[in-house]
C-alpha positions as MATLAB code, in Angstrom:
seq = 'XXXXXXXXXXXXXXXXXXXXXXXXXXXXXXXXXXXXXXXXXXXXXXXXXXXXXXXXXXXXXXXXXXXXXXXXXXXXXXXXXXXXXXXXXXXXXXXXXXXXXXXXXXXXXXXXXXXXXXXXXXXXXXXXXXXXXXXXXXXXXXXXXXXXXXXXXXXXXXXXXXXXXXXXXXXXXXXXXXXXXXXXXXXXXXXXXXXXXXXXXXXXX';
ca = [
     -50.018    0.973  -35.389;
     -51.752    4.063  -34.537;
     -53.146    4.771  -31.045;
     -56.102    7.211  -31.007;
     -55.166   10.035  -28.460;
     -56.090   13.654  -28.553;
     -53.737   16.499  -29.135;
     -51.467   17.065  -26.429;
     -51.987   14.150  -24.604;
     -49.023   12.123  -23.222;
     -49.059    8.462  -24.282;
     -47.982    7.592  -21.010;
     -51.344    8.230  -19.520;
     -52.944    5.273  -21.414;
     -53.543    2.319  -19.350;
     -51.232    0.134  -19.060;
     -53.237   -2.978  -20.244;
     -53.868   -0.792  -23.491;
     -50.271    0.115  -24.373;
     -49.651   -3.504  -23.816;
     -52.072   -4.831  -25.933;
     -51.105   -1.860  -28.273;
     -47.197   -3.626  -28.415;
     -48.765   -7.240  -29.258;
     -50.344   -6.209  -31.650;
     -47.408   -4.460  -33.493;
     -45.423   -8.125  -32.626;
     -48.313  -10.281  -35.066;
     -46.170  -11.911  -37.421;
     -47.796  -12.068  -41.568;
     -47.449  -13.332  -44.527;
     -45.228  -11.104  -46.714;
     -48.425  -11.087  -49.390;
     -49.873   -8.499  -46.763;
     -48.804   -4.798  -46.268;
     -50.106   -3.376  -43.363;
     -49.647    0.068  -41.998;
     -51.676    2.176  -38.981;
     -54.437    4.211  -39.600;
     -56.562    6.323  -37.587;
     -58.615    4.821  -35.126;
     -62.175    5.221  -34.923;
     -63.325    8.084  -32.001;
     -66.292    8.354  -29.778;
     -66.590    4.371  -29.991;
     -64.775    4.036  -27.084;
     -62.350    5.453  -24.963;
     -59.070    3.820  -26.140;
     -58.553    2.764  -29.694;
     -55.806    1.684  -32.399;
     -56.332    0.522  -35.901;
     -54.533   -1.554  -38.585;
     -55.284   -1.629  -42.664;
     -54.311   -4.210  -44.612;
     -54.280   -5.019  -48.043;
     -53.434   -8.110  -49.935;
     -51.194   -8.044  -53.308;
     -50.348  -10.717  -55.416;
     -47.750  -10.226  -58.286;
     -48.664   -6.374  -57.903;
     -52.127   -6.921  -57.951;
     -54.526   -5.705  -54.649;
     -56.792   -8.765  -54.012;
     -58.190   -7.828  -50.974;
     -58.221   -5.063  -48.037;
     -59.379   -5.578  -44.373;
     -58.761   -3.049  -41.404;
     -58.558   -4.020  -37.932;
     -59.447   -1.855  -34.629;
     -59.250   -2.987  -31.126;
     -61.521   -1.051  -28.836;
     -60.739   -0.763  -24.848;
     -62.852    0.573  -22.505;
     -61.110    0.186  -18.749;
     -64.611    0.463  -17.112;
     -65.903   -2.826  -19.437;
     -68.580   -3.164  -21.476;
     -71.878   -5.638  -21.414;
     -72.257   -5.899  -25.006;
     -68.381   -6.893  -25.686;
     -68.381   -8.852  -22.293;
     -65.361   -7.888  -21.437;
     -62.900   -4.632  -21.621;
     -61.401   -5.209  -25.513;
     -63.179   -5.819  -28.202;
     -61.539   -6.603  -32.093;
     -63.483   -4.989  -35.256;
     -62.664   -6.236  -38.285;
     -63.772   -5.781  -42.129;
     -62.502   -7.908  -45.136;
     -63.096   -7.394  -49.053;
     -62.168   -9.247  -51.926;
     -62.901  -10.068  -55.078;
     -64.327  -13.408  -55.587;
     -65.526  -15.302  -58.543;
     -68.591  -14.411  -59.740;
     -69.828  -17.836  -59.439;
     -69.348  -17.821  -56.340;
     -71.661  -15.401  -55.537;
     -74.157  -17.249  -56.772;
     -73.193  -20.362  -53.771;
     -75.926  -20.186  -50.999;
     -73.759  -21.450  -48.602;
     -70.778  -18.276  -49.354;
     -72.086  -16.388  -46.155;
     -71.324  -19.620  -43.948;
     -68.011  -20.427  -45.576;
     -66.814  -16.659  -44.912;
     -67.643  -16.483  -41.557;
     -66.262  -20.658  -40.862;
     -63.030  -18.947  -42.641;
     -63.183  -16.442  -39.453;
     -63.410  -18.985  -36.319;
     -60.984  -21.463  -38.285;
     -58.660  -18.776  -38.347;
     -58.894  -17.660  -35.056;
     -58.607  -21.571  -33.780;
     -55.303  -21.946  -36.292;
     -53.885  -19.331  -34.392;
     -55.192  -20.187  -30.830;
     -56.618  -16.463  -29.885;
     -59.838  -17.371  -27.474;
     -62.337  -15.362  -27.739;
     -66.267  -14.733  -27.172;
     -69.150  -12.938  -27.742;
     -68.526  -13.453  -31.673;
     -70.482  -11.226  -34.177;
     -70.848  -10.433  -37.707;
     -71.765  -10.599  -41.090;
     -70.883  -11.877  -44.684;
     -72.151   -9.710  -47.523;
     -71.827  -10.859  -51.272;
     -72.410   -8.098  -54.001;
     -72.410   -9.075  -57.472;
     -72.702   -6.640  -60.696;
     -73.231   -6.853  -64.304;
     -72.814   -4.115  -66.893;
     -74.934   -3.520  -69.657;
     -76.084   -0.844  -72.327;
     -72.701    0.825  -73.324;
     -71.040   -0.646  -70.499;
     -71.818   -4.308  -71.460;
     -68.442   -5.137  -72.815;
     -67.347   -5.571  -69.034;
     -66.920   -8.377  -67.343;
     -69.526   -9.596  -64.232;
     -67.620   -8.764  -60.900;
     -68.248   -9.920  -57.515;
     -67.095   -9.249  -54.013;
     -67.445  -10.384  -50.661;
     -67.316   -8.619  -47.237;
     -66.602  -10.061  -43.815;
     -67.726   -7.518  -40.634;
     -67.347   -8.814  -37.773;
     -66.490   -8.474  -33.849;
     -65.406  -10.552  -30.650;
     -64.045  -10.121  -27.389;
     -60.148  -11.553  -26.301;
     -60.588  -13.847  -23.880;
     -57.902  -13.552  -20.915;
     -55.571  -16.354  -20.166;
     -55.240  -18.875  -17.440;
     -53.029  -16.209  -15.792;
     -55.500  -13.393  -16.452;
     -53.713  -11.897  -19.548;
     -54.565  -11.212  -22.819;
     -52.263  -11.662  -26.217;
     -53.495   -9.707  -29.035;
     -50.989  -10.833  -31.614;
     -52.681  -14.044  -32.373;
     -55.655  -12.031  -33.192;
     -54.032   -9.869  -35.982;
     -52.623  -13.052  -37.346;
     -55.949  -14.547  -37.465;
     -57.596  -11.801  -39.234;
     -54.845  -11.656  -41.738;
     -55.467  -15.333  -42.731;
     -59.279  -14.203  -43.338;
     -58.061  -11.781  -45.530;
     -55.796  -13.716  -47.119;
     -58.143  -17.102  -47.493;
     -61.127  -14.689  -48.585;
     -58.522  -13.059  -51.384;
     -58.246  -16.887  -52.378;
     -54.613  -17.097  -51.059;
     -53.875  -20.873  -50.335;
     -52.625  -21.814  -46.906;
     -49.299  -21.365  -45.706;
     -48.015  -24.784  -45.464;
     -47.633  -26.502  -42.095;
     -44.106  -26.144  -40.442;
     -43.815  -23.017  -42.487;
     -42.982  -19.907  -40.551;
     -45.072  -16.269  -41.785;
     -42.599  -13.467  -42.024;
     -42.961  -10.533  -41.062;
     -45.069   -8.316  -43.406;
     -43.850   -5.182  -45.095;
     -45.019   -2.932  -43.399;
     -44.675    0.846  -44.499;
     -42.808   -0.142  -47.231;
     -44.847    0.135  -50.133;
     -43.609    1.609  -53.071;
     -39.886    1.411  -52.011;
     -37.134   -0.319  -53.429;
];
């Protein structure tokens, strides 16, 4: 995962509640479907920030990409109520059909808190939205097929545990399922451990 810092600046100044949340969320266990790998994080949001991307492929296939920044801010923040916040985006391609179900937006975002209760991460101060886009081709173009896609944004604050802490890696694993579930992935079956996913190793042998 990739920590935002500027040039020159020792890692070891980061607070320490950021480097640890930084290590969770390197220990989130997925399902081998997903490869993740860090990315740059996001500046001038905040003043500590690290970043996942993720995309989903399925018999070689990508079915869906999501990315994943958590946001710290020592000093706290009114609007995240509280001192991390977790940004998330998911896309995939859904059935055109689908798009056409007036209830889509609420089944993407129920996807979201189910997955986040699956996986036990608390949280508040939940935000978002769920964005369908469908498009048909026509003229000389009309020989393609209708397409549709849906998009997940949202945000919410870790809450701390009974002893005060926080554990981030239940929060990757929950917005890997969204990514998964909205790339039409079923459900890993219950007693069934995720392995680890792949990450950095895409296009290797």
């Amino acid at each position: 995962m990739a920590a935002r810092q500027e040039r020159g600046v020792d890692p070891t100044v980061f607070p320490e509640a950021f480097r640890t949340a930084v290590a969770q969320m390197r220990a989130a266990r997925l399902r081998p479907e997903i490869f993740c790998e860090e990315m740059p994080a996001p500046q001038r949001i905040a003043p500590f920030a690290s970043a996942l991307s993720a995309d989903v492929t399925v018999d070689g296939e990508d079915v869906g990409t999501g990315r994943l920044v958590l946001l710290h801010d020592p000093a706290g923040n009114d609007a995240w109520d509280g001192t991390f916040r977790c940004v998330a985006y998911a896309r995939a391609e859904i059935d055109p059909e689908m798009a056409n179900d007036p209830l889509l937006g609420e089944v993407g975002w129920s996807w979201l808190s189910e997955a986040l209760a699956a996986h036990h991460a608390a949280y508040t101060a939940p935000s978002g939205t769920v964005t369908k886009v469908s498009s048909e081709s026509f003229g000389s173009m009309s020989d393609e097929d209708a397409s549709a896609q849906l998009e997940i944004r949202a945000s919410w604050t870790p809450a701390e545990g009974p002893d005060g802490s926080f554990d981030l890696a239940p929060h990757v694993e929950a917005w890997a399922e969204l990514l998964c579930t909205a790339s039409g992935l079923p459900p890993v079956p219950e007693g069934v451990t995720s392995m680890p996913s792949r990450r950095g190793q895409r296009g290797r042998a």
